[in-house]
C-alpha positions, 0 to 999 in steps of 0.5 A: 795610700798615706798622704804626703808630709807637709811642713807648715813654715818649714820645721817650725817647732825648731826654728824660725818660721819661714826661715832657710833653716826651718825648711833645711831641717824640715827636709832632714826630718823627712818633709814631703812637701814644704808650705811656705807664705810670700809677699813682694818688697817694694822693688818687685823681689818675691819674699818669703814672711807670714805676715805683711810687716816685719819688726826689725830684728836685734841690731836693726836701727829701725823701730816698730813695724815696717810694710814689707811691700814698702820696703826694697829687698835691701832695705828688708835684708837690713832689719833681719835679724841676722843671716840665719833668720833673715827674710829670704827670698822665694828664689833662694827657698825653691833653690835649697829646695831643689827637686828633694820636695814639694813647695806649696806658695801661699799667695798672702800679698795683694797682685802678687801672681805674676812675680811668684809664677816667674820665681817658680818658672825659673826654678831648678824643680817648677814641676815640684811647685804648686801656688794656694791661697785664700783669695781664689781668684788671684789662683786663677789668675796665676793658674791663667798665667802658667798652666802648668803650675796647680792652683790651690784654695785655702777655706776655713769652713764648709762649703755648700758646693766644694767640687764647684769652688775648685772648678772655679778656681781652677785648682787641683788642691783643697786646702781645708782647715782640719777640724772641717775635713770629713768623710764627705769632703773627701769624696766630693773633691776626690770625685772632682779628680781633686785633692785634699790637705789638711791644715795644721792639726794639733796632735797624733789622735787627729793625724790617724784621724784624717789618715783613716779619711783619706786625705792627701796632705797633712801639713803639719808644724810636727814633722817629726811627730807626723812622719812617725804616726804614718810610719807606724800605721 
């Protein structure tokens, strides 16, 4: 079985990263899954941004950086950039989304469990949404929260016991950064009834690769790239 497409931020290599029109085109390309990061405003909104600032766009009044977290939604919406590349919310994201794909939330903001599983719940596909993140106990907590919704556990490096850092953590998916994804890896956390995605690796060479491995996901910023290897294997 070939593993699942995954758009990392969407169809990055053609649009702004975490953008509505990054994960439009990244479904038009074939994107199995969408992997995407949030952090929360001010006023409790759950957004959808990498990084725990923002730098106002063309037009802002503003200058320098601004903490997303000490912004209202408001406030956010008016240092955008513009409509298209404006900061979404996770709300708006899961709502184009709908049922055509998978939608992995990456938890980057700090207590930022309860908003996201509400987000998630309401949504028109929550049976398609599942939550990762590098802090394992807030996946817990998330996990404790909606059970229903699968946990993930972002890592960058091997781990003595990866089946127990699962079991842990209550999740179902091991994200691993590619270039530590093995043979053994794989077996471990497939014996856990666990699964493995790999992140962003850089070129087709390392695509057959990790397919030959077994992995489960491939979240990739080459969706175009990606689809045609699986494809053609």
């Amino acid at each position: 079985m070939r593993p699942s497409i995954i758009a990392h931020r969407g169809a990055s290599r053609e649009f702004r990263e975490n953008t509505l029109p990054a994960f439009e085109k990244a479904l038009e390309l074939g994107a199995e899954g969408i992997e995407l990061d949030v952090h929360a405003t001010s006023d409790g909104i759950v957004v959808v941004h990498h990084d725990a600032d923002i730098r106002p766009g063309v037009g802002a009044r503003a200058s320098g950086t601004r903490a997303i977290a000490e912004l209202s939604m408001r406030e956010l919406n008016s240092l955008s950039a513009g409509e298209k590349t404006r900061v979404p919310s996770l709300e708006e994201v899961l709502t184009l989304v709908g049922d055509r794909a998978d939608v992995y939330v990456e938890l980057k903001g700090s207590g930022i469990q309860r908003p996201v599983v509400d987000v998630v719940q309401k949504s028109p596909a929550p049976h398609r949404c599942a939550i990762h993140s590098f802090d394992h106990i807030a996946v817990r907590a998330a996990r404790r929260a909606a059970p229903s919704i699968p946990g993930g556990i972002l890592l960058t490096s091997r781990l003595a016991d990866p089946a127990g850092a699962l079991k842990a953590a209550d999740a179902r998916d091991y994200w691993i950064q590619w270039s530590w994804a093995d043979a053994e890896l794989v077996d471990s956390i497939h014996s856990a009834n666990g699964r493995v995605i790999v992140w962003t690796p850089p070129d087709e060479r390392s695509f057959r690769a990790l397919t030959a491995l077994g992995v489960d996901g491939i979240c990739a910023d080459d969706v175009r790239a990606l689809r045609s290897v699986l494809e053609d294997a």
